[in-house]
C-alpha positions as CSV (number, residue, x, y, z in Angstrom):
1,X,-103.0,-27.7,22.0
2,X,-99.9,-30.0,21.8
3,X,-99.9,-29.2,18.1
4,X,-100.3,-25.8,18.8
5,X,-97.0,-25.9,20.8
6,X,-95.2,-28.0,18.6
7,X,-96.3,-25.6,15.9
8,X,-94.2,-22.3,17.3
9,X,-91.6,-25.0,18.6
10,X,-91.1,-25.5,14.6
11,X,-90.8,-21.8,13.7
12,X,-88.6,-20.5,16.3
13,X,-85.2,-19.8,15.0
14,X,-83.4,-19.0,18.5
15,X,-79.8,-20.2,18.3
16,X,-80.3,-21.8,14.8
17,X,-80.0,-18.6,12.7
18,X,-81.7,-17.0,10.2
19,X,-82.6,-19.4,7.4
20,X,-83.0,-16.5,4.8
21,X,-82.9,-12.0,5.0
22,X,-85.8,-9.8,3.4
23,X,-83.8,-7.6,1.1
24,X,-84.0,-3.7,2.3
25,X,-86.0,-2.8,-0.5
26,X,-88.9,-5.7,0.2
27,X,-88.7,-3.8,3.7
28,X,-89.2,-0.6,2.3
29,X,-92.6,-1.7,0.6
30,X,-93.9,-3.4,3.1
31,X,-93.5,-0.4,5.4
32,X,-95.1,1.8,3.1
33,X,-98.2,-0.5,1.8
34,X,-99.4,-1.1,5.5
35,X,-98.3,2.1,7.7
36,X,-100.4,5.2,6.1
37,X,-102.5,6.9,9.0
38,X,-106.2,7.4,9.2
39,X,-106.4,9.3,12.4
40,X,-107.1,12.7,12.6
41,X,-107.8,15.7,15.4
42,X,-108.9,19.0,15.3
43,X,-106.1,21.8,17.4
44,X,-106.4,25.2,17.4
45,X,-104.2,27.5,15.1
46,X,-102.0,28.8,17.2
47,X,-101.4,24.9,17.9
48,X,-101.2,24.2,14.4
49,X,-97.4,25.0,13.3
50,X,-95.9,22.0,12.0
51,X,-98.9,19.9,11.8
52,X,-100.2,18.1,8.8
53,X,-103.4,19.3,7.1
54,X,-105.9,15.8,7.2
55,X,-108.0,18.2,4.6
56,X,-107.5,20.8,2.1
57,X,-108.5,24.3,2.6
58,X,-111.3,26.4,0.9
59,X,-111.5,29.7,1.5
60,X,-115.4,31.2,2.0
61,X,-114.2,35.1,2.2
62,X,-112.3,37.1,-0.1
63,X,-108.9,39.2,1.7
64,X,-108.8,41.8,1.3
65,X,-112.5,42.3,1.6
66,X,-112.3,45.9,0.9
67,X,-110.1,48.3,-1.2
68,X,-107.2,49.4,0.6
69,X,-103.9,51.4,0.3
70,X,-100.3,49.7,-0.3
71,X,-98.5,52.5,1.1
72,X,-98.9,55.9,3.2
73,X,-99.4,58.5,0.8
74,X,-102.8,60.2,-0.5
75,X,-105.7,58.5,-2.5
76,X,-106.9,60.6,-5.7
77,X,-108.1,59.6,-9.2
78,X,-105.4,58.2,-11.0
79,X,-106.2,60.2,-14.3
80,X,-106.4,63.6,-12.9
81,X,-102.5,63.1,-12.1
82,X,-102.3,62.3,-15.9
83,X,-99.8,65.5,-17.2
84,X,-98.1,66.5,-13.5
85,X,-94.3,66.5,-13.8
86,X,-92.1,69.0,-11.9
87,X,-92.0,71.7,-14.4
88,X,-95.7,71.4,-14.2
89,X,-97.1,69.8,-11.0
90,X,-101.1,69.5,-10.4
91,X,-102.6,70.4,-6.9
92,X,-105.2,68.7,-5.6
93,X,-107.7,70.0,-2.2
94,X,-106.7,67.6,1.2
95,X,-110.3,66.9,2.4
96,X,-109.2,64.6,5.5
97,X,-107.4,61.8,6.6
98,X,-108.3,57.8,6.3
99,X,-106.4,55.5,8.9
100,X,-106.7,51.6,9.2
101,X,-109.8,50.8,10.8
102,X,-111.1,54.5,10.5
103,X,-112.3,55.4,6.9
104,X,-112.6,58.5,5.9
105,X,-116.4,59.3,5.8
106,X,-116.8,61.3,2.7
107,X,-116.1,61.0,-1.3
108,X,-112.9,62.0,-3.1
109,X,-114.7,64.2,-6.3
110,X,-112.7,66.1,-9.0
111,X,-109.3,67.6,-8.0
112,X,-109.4,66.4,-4.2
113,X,-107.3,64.1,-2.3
114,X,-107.3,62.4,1.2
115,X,-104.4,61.8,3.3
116,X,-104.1,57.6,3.3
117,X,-101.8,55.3,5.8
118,X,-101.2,51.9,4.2
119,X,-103.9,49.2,5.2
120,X,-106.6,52.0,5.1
121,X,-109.6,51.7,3.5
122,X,-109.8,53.7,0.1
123,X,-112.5,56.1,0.2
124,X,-115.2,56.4,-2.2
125,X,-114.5,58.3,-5.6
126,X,-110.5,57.5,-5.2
127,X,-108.5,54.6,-7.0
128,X,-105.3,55.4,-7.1
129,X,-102.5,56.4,-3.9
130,X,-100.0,58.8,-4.6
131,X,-96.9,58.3,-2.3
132,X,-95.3,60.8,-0.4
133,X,-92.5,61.3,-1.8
134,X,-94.4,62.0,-4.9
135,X,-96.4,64.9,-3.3
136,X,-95.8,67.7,-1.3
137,X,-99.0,69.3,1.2
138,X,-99.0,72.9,2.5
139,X,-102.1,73.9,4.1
140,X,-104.3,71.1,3.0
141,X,-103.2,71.9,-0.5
142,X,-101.6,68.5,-2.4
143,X,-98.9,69.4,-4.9
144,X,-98.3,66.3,-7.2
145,X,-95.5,66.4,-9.3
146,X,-95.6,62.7,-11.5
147,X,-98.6,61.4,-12.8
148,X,-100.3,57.8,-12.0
149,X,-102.3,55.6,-13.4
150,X,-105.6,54.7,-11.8
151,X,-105.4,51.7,-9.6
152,X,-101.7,52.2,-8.9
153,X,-100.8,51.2,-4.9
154,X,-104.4,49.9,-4.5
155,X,-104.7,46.5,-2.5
156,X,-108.3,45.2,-4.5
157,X,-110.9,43.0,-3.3
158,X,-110.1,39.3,-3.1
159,X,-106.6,40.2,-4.6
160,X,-105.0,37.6,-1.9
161,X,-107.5,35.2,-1.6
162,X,-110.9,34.8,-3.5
163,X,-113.9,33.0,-2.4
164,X,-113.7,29.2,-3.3
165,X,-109.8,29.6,-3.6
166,X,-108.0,26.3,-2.4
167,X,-105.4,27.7,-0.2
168,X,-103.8,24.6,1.4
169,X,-103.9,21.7,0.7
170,X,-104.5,18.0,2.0
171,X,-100.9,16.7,3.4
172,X,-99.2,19.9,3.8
173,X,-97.2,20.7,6.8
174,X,-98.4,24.0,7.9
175,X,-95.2,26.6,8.1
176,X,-95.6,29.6,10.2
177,X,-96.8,31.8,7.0
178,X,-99.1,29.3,6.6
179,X,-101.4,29.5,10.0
180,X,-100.7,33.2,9.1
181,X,-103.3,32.9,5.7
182,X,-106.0,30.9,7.6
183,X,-106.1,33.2,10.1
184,X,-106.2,35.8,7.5
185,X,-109.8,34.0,5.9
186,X,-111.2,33.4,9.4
187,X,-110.2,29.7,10.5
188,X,-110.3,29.2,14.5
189,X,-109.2,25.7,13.8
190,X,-107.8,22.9,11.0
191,X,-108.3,19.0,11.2
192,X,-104.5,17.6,10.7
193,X,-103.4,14.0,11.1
194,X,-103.1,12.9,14.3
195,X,-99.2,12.0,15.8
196,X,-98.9,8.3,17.0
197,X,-98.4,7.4,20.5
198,X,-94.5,5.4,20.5
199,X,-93.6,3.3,23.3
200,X,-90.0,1.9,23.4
201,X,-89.3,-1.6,25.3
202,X,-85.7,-1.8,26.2
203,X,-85.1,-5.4,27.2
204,X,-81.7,-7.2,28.5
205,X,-81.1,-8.3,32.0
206,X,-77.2,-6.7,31.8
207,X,-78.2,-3.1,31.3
208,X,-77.7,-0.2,33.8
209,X,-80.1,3.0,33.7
210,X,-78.5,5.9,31.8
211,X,-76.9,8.2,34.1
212,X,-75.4,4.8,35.8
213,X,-71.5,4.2,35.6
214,X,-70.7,0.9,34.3
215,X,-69.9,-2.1,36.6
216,X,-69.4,-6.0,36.4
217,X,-70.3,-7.1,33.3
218,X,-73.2,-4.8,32.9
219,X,-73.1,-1.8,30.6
220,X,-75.4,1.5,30.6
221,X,-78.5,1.4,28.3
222,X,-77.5,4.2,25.1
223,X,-80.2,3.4,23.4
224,X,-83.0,4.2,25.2
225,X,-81.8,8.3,25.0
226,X,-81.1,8.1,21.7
227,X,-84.2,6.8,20.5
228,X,-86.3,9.3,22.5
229,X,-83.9,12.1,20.5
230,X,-84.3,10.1,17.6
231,X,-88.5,10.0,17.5
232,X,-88.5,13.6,19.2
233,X,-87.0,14.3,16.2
234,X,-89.3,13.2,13.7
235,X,-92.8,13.8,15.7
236,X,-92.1,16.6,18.0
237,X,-92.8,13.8,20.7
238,X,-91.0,12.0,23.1
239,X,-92.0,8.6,23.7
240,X,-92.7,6.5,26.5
241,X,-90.1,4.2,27.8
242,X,-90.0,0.8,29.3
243,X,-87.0,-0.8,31.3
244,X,-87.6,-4.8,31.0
245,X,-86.3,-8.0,31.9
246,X,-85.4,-10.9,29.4
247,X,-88.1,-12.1,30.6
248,X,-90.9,-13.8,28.4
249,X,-93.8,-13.0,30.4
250,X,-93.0,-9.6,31.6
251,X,-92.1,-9.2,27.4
252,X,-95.7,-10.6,26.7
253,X,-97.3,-8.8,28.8
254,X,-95.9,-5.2,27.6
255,X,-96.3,-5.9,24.3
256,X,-100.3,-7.1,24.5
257,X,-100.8,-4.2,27.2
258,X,-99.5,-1.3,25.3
259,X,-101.8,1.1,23.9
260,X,-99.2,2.5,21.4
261,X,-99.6,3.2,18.0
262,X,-95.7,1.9,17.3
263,X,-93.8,-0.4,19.8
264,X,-90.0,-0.4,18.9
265,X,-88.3,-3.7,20.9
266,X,-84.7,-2.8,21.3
267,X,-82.7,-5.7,21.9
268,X,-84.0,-9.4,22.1
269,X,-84.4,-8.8,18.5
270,X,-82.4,-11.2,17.0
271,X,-81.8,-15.4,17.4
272,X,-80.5,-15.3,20.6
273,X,-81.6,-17.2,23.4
274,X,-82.9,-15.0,25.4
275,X,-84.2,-13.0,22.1
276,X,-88.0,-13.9,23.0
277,X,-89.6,-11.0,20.8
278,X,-89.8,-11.6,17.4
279,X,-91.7,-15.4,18.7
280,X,-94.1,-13.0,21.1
281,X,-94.8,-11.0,17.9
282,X,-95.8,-14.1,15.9
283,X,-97.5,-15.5,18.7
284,X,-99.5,-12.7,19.4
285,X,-100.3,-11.2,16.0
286,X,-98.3,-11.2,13.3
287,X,-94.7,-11.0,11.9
288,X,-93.7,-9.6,8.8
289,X,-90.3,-9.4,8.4
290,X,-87.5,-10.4,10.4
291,X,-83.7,-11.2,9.1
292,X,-82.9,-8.1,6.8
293,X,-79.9,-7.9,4.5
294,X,-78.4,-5.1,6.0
295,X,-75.0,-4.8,7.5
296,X,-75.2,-3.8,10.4
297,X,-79.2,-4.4,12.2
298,X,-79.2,-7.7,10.2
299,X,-81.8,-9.0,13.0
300,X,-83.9,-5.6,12.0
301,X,-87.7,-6.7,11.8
302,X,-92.0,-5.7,11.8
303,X,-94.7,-6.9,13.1
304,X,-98.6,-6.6,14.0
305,X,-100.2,-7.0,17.2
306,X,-103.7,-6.0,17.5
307,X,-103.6,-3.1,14.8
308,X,-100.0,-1.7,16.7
309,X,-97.0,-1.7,14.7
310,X,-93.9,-3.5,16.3
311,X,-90.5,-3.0,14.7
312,X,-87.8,-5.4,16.5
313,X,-84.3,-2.7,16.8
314,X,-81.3,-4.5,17.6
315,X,-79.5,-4.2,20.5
316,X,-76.4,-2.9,19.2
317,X,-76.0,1.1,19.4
318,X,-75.0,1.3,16.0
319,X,-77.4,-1.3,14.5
320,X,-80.2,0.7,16.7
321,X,-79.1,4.0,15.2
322,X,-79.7,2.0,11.5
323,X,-82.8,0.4,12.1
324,X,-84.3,3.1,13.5
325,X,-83.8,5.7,10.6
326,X,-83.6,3.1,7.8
327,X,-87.4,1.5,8.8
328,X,-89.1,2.7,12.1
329,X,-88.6,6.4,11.5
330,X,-89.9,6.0,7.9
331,X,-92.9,4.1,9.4
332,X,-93.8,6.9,12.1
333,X,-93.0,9.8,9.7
334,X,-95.3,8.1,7.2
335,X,-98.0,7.2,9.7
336,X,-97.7,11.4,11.0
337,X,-98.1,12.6,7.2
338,X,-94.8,14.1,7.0
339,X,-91.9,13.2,4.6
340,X,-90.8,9.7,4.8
341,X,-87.3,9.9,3.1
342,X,-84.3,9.7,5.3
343,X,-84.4,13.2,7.4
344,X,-80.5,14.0,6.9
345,X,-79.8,16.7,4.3
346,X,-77.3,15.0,1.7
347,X,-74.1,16.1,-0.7
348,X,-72.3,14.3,-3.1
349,X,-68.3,13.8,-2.6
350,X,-65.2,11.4,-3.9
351,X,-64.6,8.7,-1.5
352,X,-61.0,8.8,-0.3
353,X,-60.6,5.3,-0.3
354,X,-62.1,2.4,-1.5
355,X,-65.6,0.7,0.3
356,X,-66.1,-3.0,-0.3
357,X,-69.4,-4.7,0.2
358,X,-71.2,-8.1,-0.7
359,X,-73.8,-8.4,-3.4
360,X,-77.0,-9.3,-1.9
361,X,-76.7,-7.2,1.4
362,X,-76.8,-3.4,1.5
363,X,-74.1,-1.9,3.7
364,X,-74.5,1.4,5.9
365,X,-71.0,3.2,6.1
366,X,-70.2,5.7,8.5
367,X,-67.5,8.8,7.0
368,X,-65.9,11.2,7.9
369,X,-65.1,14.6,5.9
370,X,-61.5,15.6,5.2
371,X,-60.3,18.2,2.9
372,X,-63.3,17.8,0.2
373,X,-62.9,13.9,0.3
374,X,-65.5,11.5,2.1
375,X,-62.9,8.7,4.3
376,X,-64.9,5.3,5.1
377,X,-64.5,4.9,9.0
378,X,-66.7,1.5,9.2
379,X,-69.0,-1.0,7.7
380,X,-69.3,-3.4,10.4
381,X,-68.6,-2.8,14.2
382,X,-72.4,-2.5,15.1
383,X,-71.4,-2.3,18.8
384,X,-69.0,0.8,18.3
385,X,-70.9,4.3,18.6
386,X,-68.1,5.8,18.6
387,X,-67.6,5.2,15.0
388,X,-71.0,7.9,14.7
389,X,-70.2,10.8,16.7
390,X,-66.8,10.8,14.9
391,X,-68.3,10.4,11.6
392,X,-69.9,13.4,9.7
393,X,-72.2,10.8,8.1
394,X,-72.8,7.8,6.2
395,X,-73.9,6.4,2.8
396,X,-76.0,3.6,1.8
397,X,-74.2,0.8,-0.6
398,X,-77.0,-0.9,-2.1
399,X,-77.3,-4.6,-2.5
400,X,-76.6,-4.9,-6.2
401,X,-73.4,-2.8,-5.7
402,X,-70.1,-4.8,-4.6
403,X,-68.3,-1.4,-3.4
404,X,-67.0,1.8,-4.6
405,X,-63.0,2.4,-5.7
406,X,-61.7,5.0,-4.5
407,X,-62.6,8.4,-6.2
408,X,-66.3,7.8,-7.1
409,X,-68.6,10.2,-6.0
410,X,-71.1,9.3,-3.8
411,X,-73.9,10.5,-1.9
412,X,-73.1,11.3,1.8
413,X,-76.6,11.5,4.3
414,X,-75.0,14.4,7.0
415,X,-75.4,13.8,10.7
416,X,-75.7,17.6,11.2
């Protein structure tokens, strides 16, 4: 047991520093060799909308599964119209009237017509509709005056969907058209991959509950709202929050107790000494990156406990804000089946001054948009959120890259 002790003794790095930082990219990797999900539920369609297909889907029915008309007009044989023209029209006997969900009962035969609403069923004999504005009726007697040809206006069996047709499949995320075509071939219900259960530990012993004013030398918690937006946003899900101590034991105890798929630390992340989590994570499972080269959330890392996935967020709103959407987001949106690329739309505009950066560490910079020109606001200032809600976005310099002169176009992620 003494060796035990004098074991994590050895590896923790509070108040000495990180003695090396997992380049972004190594990060990236890890994230997505490890955080792929295998869980999957049945809901019912009208619960489906936005929800990734665990399976692909095969249709057993054709649609339609009868003949039907594409438009209101009447149905007649296509080449007995053959010849009609206005100088000239052809008339044709009105034996009745077919409606959707009410056929007409008898058989179109040489030089007849029936009256057709679109969606109806074609009757027997007939293969062609000839629209209205086509065809005049007086007294049950159709004048046509253009010809068509047979099978013109004619919805055909399994002409949407055939049997054994794949219609969606495996990893899509079903859009509202979508659950519109199952229901179409019958399906009460889809398997889709099941959305993780979050928590979020906020730890530090000088933070007020949002909606407090700040006091002393203690300042109100922003993260804790912005990562519930932040996860809302990518799952449809808000997840569950816990206030704690900088405590060890009430730290411990959260993180072995928790029943989440995803535990995000934020704070107590980095080599403080009251930063107890990243030691808990080795202690109680296992920790796979901590120290990143990223300016700023530096003190950015993952871990395993007990099959649950713990990223340590630093404490820092704007570091949080990084972190979050630079690792843990990819992570969850991975894990849910959905795209895990950054989820801001991008564009591509001249910096209007120059952004300077350090090989070896990737730098997130927050801009702003003036006049078609893309003006660096910050690298560093990982305490100032400020600097995001003026900023209309930010780009990534990557770790190769010692900055950008002024001028060069680059690509701007959009906060919007």
């Amino acid at each position: 047991m003494p060796q035990d002790k004098d074991k994590k003794d050895s590896t923790d790095i509070r108040m000495k520093g990180f003695k090396e930082k997992k380049d972004v990219v190594d990060f990236l990797n890890i994230i997505d060799e490890i955080s792929a999900s295998k869980k999957f539920e049945v809901v019912c369609l009208n619960k489906a909308a936005g929800r990734v297909l665990a399976s692909s889907i095969i249709s057993t029915v054709k649609v339609p599964n009868f003949n039907r008309s594409a438009m209101d007009g009447y149905a007649i044989r296509g080449e007995e119209t053959f010849g009609a023209a206005p100088y000239s029209p052809l008339d044709f006997k009105v034996l009745g009237l077919s409606l959707p969900g009410k056929p007409f009962e008898g058989c179109v035969t040489t030089q007849t017509a029936v009256r057709i609403m679109t969606g109806a069923p074609m009757p027997e004999g007939a293969d062609s509709v000839i629209p209205v504005e086509l065809a005049q009726e007086e007294n049950k007697v159709l004048r046509v005056i253009e010809s068509i040809p047979p099978g013109k206006n004619v919805g055909r069996i399994g002409e949407d969907v055939k049997i054994g047709q794949e219609i969606l499949n495996a990893g899509r995320k079903l859009r509202p058209q979508d659950i519109g075509i199952l229901s179409s071939i019958g399906t009460p219900s889809v398997s889709v991959i099941k959305k993780p259960i979050v928590d979020i530990f906020i730890t530090g012993d000088e933070l007020l509950k949002p909606g407090s004013l700040p006091k002393g030398y203690q300042i109100v918690d922003s993260n804790s709202v912005m990562l519930d937006a932040l996860v809302y946003r990518d799952i449809q899900i808000h997840p569950n929050i816990i206030f704690l101590e900088d405590r060890r034991e009430l730290i411990s105890d959260a993180l072995s107790k928790s029943n989440a798929d995803f535990i995000l630390v934020s704070g107590g992340s980095s080599v403080g000494q009251e930063d107890h989590a990243p030691s808990l994570v080795k202690e109680l499972g296992e920790i796979l990156i901590h120290g990143v080269a990223l300016r700023p959330a530096s003190p950015s890392g993952m871990g395993i406990i007990n099959g649950k996935y713990v990223f340590l967020i630093p404490g820092n709103p704007v570091s949080c804000l990084c972190s979050y959407d630079l690792f843990a987001s990819r992570a969850i949106r991975r894990f849910s089946g959905i795209n895990c690329e950054l989820p801001y739309k991008s564009i591509t505009l001249p910096l209007a001054s120059k952004i300077s950066s350090m090989v070896g560490r990737m730098d997130y910079v927050r801009v702003k948009i003036n006049n078609g020109f893309a003006e660096p606001l910050a690298i560093s200032g990982a305490s100032m959120l400020s600097t995001t809600t003026i900023a209309d976005g930010f780009l990534m310099v990557p770790g190769e890259c010692e900055g950008y002169p002024s001028g060069e176009d680059v690509k701007i992620n959009l906060y919007d």
